[in-house]
mmCIF file of the N, C-alpha and C atoms, coordinates in Angstrom:
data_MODEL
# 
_entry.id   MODEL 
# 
loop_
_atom_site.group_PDB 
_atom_site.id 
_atom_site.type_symbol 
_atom_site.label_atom_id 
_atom_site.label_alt_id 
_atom_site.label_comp_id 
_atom_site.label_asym_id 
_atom_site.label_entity_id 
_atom_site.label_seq_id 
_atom_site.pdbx_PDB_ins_code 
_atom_site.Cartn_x 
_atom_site.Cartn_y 
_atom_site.Cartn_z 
_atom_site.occupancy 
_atom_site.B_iso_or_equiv 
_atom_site.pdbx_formal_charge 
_atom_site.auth_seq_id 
_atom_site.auth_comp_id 
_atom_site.auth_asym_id 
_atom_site.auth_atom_id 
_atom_site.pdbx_PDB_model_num 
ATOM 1   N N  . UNK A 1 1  ? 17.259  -6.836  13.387  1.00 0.00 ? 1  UNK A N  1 
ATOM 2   C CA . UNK A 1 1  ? 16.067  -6.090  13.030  1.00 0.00 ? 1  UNK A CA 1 
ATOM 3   C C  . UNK A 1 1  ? 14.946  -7.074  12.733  1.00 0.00 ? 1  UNK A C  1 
ATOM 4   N N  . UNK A 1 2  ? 13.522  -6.674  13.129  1.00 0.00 ? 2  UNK A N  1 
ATOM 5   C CA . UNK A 1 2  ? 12.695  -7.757  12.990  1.00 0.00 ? 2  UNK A CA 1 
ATOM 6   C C  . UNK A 1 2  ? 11.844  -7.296  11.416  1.00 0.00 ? 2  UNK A C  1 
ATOM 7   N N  . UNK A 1 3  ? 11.462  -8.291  11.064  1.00 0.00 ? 3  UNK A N  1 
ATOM 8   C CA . UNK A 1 3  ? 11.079  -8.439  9.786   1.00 0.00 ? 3  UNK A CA 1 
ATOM 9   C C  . UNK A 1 3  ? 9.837   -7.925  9.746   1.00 0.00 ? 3  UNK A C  1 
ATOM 10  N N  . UNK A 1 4  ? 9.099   -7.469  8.097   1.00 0.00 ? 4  UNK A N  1 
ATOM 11  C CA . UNK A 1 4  ? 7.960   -6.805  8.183   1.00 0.00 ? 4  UNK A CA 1 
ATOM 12  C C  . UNK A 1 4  ? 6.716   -7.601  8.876   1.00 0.00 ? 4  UNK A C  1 
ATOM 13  N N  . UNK A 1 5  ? 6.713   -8.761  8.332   1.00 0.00 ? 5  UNK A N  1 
ATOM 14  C CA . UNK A 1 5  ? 5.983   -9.828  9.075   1.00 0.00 ? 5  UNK A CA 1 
ATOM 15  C C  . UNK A 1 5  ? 5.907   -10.054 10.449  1.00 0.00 ? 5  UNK A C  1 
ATOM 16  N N  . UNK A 1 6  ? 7.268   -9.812  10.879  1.00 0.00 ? 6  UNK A N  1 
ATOM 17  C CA . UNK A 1 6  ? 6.637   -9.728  12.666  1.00 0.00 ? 6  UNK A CA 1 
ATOM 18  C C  . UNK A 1 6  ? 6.421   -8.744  13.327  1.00 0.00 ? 6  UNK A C  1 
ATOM 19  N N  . UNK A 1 7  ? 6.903   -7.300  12.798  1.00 0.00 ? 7  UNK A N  1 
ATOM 20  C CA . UNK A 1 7  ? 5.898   -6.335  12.730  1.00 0.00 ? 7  UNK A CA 1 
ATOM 21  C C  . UNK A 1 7  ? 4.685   -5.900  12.464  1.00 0.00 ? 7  UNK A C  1 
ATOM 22  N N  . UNK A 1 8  ? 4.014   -6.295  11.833  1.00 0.00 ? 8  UNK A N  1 
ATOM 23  C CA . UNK A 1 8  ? 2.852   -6.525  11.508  1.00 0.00 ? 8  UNK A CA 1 
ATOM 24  C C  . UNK A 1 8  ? 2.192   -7.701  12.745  1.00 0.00 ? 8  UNK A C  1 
ATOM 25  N N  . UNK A 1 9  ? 2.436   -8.230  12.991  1.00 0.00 ? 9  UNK A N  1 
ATOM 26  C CA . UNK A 1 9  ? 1.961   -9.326  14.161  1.00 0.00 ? 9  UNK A CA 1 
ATOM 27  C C  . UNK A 1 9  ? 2.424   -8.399  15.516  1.00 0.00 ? 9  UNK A C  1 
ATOM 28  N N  . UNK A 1 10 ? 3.139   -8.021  15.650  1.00 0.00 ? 10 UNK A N  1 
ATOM 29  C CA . UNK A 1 10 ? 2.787   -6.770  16.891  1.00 0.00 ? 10 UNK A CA 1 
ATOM 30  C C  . UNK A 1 10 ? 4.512   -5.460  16.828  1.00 0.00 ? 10 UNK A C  1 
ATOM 31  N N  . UNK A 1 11 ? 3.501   -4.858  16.823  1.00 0.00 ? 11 UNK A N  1 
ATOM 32  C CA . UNK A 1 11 ? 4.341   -3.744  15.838  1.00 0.00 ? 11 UNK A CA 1 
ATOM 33  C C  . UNK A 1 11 ? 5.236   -3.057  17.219  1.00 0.00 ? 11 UNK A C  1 
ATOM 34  N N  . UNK A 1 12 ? 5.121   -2.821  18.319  1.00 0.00 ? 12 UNK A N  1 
ATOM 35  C CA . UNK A 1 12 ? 5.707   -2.626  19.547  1.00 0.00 ? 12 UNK A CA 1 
ATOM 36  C C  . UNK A 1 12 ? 7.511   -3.694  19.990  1.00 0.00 ? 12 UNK A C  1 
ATOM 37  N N  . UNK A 1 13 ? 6.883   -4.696  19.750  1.00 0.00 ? 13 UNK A N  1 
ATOM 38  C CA . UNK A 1 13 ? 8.040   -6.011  19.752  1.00 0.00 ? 13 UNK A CA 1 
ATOM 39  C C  . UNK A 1 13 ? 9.687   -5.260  18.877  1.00 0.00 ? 13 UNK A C  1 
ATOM 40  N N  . UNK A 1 14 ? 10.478  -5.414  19.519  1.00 0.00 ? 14 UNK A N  1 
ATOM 41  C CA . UNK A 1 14 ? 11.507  -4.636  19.462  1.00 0.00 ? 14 UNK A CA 1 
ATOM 42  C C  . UNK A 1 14 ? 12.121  -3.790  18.422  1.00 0.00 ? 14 UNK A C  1 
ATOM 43  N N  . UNK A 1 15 ? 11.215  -2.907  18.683  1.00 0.00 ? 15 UNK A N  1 
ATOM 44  C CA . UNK A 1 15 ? 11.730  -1.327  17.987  1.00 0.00 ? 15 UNK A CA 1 
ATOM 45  C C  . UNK A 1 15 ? 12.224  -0.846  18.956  1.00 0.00 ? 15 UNK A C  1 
ATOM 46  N N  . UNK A 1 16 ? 12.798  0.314   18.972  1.00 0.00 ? 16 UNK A N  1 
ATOM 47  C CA . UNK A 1 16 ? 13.346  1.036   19.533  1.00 0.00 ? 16 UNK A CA 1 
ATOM 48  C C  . UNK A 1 16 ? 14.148  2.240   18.641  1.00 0.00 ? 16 UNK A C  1 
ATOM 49  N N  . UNK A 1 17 ? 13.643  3.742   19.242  1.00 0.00 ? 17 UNK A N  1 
ATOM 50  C CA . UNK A 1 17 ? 13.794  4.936   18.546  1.00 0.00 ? 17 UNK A CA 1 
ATOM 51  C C  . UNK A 1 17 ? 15.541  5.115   18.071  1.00 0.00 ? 17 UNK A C  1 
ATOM 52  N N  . UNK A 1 18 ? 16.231  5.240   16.944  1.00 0.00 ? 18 UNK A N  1 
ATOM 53  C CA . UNK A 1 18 ? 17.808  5.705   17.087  1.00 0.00 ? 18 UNK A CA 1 
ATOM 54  C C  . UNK A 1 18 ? 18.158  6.640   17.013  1.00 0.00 ? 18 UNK A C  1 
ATOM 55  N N  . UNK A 1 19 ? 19.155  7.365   17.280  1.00 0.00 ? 19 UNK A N  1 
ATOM 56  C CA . UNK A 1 19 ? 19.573  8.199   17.978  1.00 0.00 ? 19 UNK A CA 1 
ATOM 57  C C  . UNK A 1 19 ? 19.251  9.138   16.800  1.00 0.00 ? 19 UNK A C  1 
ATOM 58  N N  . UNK A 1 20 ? 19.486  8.871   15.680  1.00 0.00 ? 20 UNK A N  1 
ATOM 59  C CA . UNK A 1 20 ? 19.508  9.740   14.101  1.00 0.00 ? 20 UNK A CA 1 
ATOM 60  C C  . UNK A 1 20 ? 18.192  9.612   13.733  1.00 0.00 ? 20 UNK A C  1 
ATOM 61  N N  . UNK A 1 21 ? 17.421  9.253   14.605  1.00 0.00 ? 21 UNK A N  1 
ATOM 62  C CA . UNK A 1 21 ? 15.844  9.550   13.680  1.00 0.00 ? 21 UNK A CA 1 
ATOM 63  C C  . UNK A 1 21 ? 14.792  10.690  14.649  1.00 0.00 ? 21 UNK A C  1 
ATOM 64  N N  . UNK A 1 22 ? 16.004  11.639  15.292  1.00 0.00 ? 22 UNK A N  1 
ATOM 65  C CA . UNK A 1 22 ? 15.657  12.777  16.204  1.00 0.00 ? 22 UNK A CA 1 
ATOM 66  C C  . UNK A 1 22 ? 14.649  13.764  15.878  1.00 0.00 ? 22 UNK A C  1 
ATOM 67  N N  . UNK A 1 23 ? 13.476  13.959  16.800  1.00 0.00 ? 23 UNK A N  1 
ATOM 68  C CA . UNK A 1 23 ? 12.240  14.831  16.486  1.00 0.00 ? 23 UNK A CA 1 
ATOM 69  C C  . UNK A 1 23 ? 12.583  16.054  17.060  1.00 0.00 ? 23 UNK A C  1 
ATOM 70  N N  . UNK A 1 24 ? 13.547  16.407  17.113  1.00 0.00 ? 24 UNK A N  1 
ATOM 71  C CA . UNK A 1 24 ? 13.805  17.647  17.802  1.00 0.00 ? 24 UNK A CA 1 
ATOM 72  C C  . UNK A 1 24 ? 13.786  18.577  17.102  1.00 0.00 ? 24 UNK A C  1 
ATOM 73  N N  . UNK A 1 25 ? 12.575  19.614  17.475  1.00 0.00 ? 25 UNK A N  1 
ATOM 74  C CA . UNK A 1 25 ? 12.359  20.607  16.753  1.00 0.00 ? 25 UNK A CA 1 
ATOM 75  C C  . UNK A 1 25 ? 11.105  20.468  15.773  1.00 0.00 ? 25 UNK A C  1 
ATOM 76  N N  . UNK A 1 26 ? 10.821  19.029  16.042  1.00 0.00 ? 26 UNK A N  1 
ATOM 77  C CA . UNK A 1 26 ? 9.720   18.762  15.392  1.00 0.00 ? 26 UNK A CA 1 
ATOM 78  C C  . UNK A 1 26 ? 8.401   20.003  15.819  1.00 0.00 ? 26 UNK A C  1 
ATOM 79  N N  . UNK A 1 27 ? 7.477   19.954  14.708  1.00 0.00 ? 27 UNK A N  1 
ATOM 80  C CA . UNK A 1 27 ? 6.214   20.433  15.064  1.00 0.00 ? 27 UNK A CA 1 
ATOM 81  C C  . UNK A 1 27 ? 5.202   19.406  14.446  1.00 0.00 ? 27 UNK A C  1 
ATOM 82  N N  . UNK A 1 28 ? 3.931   19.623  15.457  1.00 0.00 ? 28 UNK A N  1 
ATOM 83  C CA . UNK A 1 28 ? 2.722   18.406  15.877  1.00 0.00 ? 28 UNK A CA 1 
ATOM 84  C C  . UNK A 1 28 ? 2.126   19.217  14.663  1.00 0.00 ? 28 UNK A C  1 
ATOM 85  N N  . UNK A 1 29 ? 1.396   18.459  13.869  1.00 0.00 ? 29 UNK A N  1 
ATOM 86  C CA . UNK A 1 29 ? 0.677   19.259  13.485  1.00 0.00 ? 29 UNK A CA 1 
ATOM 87  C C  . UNK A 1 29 ? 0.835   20.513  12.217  1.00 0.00 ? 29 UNK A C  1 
ATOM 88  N N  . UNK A 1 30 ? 2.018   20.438  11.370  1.00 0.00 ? 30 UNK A N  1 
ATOM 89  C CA . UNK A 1 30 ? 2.530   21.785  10.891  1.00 0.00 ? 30 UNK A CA 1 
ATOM 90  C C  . UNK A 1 30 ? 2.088   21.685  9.599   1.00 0.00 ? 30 UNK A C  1 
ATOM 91  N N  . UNK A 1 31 ? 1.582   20.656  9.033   1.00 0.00 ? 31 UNK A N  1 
ATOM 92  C CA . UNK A 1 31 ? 1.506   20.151  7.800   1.00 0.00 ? 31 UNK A CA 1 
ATOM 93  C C  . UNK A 1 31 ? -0.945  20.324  7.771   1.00 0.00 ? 31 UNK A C  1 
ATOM 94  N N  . UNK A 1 32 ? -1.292  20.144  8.656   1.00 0.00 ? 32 UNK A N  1 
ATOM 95  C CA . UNK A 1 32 ? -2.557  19.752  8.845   1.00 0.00 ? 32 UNK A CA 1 
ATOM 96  C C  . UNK A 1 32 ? -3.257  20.627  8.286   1.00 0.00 ? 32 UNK A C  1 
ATOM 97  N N  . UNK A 1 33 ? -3.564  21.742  8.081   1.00 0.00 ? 33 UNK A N  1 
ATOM 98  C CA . UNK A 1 33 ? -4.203  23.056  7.342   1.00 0.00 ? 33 UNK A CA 1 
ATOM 99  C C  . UNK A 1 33 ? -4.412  22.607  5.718   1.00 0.00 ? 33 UNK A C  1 
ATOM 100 N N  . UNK A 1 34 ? -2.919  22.162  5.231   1.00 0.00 ? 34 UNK A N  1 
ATOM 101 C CA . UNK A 1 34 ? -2.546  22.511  4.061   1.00 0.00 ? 34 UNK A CA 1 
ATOM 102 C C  . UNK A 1 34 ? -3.138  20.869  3.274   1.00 0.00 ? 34 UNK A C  1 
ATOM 103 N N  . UNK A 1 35 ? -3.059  19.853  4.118   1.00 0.00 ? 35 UNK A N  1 
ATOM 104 C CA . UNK A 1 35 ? -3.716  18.924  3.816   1.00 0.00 ? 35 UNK A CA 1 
ATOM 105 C C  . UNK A 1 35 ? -5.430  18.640  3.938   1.00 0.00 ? 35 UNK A C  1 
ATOM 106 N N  . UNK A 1 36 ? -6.119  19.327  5.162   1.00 0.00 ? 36 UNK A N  1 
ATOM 107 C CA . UNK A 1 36 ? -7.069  19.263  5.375   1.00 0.00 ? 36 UNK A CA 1 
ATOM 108 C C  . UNK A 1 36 ? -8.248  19.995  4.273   1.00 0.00 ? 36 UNK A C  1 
ATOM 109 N N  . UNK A 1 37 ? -7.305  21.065  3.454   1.00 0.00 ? 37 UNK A N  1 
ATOM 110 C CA . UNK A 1 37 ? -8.037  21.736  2.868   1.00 0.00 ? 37 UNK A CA 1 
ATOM 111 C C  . UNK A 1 37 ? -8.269  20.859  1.229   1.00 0.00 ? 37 UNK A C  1 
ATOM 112 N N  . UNK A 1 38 ? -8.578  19.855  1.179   1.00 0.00 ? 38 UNK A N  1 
ATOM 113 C CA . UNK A 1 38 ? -9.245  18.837  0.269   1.00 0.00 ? 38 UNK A CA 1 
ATOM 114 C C  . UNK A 1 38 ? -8.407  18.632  -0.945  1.00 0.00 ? 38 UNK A C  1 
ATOM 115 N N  . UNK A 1 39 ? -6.853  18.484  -0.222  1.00 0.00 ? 39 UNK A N  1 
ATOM 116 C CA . UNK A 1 39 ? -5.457  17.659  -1.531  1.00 0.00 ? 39 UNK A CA 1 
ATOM 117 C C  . UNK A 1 39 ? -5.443  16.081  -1.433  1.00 0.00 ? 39 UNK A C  1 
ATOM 118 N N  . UNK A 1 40 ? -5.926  15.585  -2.897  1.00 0.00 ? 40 UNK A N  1 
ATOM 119 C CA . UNK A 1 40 ? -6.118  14.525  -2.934  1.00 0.00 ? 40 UNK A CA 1 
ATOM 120 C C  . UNK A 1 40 ? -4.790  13.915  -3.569  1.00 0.00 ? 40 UNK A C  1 
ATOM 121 N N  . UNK A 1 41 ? -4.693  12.783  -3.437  1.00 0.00 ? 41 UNK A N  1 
ATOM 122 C CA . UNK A 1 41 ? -3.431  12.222  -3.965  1.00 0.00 ? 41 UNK A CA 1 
ATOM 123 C C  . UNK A 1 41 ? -3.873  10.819  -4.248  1.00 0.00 ? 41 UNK A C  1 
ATOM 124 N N  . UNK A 1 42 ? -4.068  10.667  -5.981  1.00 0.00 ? 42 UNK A N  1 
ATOM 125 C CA . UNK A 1 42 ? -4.097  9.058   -6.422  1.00 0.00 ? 42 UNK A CA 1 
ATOM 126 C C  . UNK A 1 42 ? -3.109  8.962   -7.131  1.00 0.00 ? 42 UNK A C  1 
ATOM 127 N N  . UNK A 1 43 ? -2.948  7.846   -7.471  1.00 0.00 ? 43 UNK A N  1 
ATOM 128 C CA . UNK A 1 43 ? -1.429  7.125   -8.077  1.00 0.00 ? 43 UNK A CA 1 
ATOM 129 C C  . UNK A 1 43 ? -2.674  6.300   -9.309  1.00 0.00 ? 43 UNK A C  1 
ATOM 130 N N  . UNK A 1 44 ? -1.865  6.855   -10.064 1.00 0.00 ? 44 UNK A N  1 
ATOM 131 C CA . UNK A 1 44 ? -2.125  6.069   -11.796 1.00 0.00 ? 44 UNK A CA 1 
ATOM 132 C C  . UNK A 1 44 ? -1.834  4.795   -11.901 1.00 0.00 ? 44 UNK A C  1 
ATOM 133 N N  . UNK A 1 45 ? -2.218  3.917   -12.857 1.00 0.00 ? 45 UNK A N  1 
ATOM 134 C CA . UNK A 1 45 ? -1.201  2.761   -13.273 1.00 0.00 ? 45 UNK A CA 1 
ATOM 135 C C  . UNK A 1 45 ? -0.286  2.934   -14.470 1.00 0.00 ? 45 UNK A C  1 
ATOM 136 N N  . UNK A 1 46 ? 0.603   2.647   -14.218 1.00 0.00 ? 46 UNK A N  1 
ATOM 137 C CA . UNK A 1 46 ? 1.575   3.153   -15.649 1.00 0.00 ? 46 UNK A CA 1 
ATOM 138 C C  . UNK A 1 46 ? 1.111   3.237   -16.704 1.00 0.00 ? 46 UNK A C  1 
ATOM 139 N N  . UNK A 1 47 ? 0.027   2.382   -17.309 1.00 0.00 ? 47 UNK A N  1 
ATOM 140 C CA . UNK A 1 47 ? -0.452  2.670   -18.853 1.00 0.00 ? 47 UNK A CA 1 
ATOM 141 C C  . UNK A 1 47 ? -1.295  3.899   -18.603 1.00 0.00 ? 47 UNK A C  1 
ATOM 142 N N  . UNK A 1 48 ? -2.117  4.237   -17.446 1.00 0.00 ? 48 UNK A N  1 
ATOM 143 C CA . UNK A 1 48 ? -2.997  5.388   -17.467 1.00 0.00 ? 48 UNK A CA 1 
ATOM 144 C C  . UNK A 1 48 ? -1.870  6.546   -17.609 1.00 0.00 ? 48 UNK A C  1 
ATOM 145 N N  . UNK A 1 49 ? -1.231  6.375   -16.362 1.00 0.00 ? 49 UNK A N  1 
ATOM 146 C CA . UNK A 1 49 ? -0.133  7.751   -16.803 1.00 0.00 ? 49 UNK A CA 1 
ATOM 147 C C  . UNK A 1 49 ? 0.506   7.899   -17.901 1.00 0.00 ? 49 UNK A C  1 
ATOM 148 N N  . UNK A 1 50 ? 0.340   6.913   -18.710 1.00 0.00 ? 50 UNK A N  1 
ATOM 149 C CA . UNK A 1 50 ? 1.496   7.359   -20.208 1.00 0.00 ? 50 UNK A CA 1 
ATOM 150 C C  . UNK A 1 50 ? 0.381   8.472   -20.910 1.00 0.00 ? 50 UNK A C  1 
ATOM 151 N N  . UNK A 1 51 ? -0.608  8.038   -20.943 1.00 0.00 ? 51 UNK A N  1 
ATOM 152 C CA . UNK A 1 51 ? -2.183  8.699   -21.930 1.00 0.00 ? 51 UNK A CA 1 
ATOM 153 C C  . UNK A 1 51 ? -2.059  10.221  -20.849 1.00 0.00 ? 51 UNK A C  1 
ATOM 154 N N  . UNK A 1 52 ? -2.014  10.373  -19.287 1.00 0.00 ? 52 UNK A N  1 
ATOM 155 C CA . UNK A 1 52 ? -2.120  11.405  -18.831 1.00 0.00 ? 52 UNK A CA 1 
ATOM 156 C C  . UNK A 1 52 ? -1.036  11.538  -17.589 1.00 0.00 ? 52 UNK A C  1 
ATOM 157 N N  . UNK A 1 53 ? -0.469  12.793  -18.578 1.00 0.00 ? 53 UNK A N  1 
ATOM 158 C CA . UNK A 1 53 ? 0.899   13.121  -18.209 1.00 0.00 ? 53 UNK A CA 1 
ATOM 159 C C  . UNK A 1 53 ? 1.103   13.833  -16.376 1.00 0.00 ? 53 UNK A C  1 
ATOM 160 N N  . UNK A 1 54 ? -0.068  15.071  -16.606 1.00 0.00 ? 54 UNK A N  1 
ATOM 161 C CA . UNK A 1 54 ? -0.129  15.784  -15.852 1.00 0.00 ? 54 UNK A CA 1 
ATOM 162 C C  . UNK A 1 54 ? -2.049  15.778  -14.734 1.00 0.00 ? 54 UNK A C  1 
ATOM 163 N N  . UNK A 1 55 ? -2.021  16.651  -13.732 1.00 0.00 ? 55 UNK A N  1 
ATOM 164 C CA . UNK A 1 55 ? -3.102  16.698  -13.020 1.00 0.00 ? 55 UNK A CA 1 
ATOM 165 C C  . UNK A 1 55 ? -3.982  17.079  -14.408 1.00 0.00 ? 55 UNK A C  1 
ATOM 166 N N  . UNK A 1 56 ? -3.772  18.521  -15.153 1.00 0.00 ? 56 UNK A N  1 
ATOM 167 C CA . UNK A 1 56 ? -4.942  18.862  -16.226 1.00 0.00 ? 56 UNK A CA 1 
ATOM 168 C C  . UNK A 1 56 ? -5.706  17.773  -16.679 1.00 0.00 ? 56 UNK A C  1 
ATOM 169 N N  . UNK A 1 57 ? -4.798  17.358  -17.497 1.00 0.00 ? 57 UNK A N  1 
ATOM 170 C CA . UNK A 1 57 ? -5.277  16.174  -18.364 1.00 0.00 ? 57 UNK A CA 1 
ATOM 171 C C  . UNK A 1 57 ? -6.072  15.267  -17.407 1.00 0.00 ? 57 UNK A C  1 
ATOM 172 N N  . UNK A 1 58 ? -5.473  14.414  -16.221 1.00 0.00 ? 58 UNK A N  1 
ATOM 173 C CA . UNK A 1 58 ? -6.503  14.000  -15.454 1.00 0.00 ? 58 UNK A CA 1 
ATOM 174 C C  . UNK A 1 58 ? -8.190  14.390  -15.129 1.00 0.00 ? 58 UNK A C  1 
ATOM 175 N N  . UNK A 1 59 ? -7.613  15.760  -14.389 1.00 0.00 ? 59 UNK A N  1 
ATOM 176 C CA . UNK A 1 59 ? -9.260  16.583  -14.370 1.00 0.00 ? 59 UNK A CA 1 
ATOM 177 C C  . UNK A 1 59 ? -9.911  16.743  -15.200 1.00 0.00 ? 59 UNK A C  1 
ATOM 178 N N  . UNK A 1 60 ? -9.039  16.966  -16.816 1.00 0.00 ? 60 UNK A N  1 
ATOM 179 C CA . UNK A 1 60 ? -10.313 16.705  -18.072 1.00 0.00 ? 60 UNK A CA 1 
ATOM 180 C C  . UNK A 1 60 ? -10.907 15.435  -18.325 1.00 0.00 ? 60 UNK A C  1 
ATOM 181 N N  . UNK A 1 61 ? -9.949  14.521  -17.861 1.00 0.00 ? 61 UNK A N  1 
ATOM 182 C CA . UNK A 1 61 ? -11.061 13.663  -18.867 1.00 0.00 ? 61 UNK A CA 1 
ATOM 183 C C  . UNK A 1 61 ? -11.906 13.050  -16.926 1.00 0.00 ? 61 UNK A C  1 
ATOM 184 N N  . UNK A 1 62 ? -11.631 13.517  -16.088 1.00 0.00 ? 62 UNK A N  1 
ATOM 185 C CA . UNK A 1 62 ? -13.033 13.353  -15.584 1.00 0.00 ? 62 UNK A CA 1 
ATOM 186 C C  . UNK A 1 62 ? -13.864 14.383  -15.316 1.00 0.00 ? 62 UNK A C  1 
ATOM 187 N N  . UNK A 1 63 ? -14.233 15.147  -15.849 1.00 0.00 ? 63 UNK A N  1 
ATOM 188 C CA . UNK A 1 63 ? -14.896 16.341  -16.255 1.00 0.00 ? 63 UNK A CA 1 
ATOM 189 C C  . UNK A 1 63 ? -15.288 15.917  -16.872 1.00 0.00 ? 63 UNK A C  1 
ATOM 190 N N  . UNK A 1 64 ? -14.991 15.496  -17.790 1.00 0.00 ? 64 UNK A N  1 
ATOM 191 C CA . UNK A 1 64 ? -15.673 14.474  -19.067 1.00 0.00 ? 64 UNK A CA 1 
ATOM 192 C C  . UNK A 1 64 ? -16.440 13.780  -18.738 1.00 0.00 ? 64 UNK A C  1 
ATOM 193 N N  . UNK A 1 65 ? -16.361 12.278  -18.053 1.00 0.00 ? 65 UNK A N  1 
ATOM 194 C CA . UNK A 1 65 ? -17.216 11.529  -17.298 1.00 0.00 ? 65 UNK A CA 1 
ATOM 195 C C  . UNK A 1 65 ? -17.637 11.625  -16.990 1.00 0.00 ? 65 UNK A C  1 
ATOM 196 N N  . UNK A 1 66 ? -17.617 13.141  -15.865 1.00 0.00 ? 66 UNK A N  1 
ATOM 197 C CA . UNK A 1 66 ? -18.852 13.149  -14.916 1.00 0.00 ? 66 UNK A CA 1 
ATOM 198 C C  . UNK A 1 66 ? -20.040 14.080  -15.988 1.00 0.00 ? 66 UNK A C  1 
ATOM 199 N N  . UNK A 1 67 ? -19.678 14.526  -16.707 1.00 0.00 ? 67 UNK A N  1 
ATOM 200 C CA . UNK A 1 67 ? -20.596 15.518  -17.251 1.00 0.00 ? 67 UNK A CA 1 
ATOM 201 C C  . UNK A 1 67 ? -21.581 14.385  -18.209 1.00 0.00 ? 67 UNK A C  1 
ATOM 202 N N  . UNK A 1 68 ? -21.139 13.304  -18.611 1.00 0.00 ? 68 UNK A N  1 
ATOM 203 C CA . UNK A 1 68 ? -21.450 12.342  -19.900 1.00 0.00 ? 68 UNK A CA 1 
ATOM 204 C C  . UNK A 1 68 ? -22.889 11.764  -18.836 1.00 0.00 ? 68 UNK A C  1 
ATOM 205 N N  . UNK A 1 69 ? -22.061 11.214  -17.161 1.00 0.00 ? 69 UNK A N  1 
ATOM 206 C CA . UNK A 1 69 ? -23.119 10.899  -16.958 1.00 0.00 ? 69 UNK A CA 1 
ATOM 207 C C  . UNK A 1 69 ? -24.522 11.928  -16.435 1.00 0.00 ? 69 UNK A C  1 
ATOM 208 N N  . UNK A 1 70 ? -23.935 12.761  -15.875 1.00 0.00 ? 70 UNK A N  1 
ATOM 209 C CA . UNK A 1 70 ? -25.193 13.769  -15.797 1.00 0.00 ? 70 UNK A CA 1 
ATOM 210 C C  . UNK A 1 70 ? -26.427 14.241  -16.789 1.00 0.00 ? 70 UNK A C  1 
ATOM 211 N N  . UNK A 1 71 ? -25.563 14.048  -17.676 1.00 0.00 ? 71 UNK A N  1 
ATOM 212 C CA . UNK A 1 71 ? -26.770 14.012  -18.899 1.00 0.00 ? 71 UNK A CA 1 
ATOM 213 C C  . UNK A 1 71 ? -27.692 12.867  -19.182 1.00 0.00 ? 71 UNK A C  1 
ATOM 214 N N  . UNK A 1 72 ? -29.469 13.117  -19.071 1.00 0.00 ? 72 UNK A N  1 
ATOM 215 C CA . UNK A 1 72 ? -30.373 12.421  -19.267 1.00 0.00 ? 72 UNK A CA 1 
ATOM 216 C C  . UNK A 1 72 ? -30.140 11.328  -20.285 1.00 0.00 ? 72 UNK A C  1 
ATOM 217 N N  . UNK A 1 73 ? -30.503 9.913   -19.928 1.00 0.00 ? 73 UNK A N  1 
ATOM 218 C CA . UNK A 1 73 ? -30.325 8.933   -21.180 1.00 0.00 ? 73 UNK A CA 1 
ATOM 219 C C  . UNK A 1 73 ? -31.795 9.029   -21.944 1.00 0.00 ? 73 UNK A C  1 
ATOM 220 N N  . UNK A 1 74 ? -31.202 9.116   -23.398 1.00 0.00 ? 74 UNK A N  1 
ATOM 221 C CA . UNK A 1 74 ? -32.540 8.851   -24.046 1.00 0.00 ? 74 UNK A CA 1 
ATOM 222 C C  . UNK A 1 74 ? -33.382 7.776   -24.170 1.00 0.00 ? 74 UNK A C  1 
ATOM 223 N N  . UNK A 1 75 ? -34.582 7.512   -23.938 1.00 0.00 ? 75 UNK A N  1 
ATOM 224 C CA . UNK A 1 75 ? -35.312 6.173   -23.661 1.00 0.00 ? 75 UNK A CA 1 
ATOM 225 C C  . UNK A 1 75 ? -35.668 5.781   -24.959 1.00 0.00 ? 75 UNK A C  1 
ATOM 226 N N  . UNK A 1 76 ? -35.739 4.564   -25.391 1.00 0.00 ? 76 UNK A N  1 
ATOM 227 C CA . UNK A 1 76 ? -36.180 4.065   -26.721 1.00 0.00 ? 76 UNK A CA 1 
ATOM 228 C C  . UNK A 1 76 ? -37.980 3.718   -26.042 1.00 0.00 ? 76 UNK A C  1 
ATOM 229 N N  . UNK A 1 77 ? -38.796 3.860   -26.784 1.00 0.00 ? 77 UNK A N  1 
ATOM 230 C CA . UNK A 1 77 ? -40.065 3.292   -26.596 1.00 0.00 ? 77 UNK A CA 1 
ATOM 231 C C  . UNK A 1 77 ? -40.251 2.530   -27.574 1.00 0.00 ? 77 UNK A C  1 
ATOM 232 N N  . UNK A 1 78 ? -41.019 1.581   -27.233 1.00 0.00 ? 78 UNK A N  1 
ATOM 233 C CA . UNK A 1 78 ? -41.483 0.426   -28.048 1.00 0.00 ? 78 UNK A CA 1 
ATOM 234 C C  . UNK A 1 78 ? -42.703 0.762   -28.809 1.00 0.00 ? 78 UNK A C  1 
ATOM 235 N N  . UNK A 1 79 ? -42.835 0.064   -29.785 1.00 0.00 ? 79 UNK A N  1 
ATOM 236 C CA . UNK A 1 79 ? -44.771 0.498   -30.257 1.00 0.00 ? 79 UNK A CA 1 
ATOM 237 C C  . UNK A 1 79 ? -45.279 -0.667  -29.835 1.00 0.00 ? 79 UNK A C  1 
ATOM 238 N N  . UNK A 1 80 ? -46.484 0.012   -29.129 1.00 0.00 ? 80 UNK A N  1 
ATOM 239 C CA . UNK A 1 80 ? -47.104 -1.534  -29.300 1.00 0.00 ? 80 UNK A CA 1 
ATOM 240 C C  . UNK A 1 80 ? -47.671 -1.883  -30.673 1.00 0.00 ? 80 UNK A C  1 
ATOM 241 N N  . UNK A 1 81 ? -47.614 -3.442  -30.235 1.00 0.00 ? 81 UNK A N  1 
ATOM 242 C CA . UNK A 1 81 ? -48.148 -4.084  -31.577 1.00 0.00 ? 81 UNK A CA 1 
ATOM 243 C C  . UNK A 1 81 ? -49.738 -4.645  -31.800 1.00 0.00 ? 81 UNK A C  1 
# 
């Protein structure tokens, strides 16, 4: 078997399909609807996921963010002197 490295240098170079990795019955395409319709998928880093367990918690606290920045910053003015 050739190594990831020389796969990556040309990915054609001897593969060849086995007998047990059969598409038969496969369908083109069966999955495309259900993905296209805007399912995102990020991966946490372990300390983020300990703080947020689930998707909710995710979507709140950027709900959070985005709302913090939408809101106008207050300007300090100077006096003149």
């Amino acid at each position: 078997m050739a190594s990831n490295a020389n796969m990556k240098k040309n990915p054609d170079q001897g593969f060849e399909m086995r007998d047990h990795y059969s598409l038969k019955g496969a369908v083109r395409g069966k999955h495309y609807e259900a993905y296209s319709g805007g399912t995102n998928v990020v991966l946490l880093e372990p300390d983020v996921a300990e703080v947020y367990k689930n998707s909710a918690a995710v979507n709140e606290a950027l709900r959070t963010v985005i709302a913090q920045k939408a809101k106008p910053k207050a300007t300090s003015r100077k006096r003149a002197s």
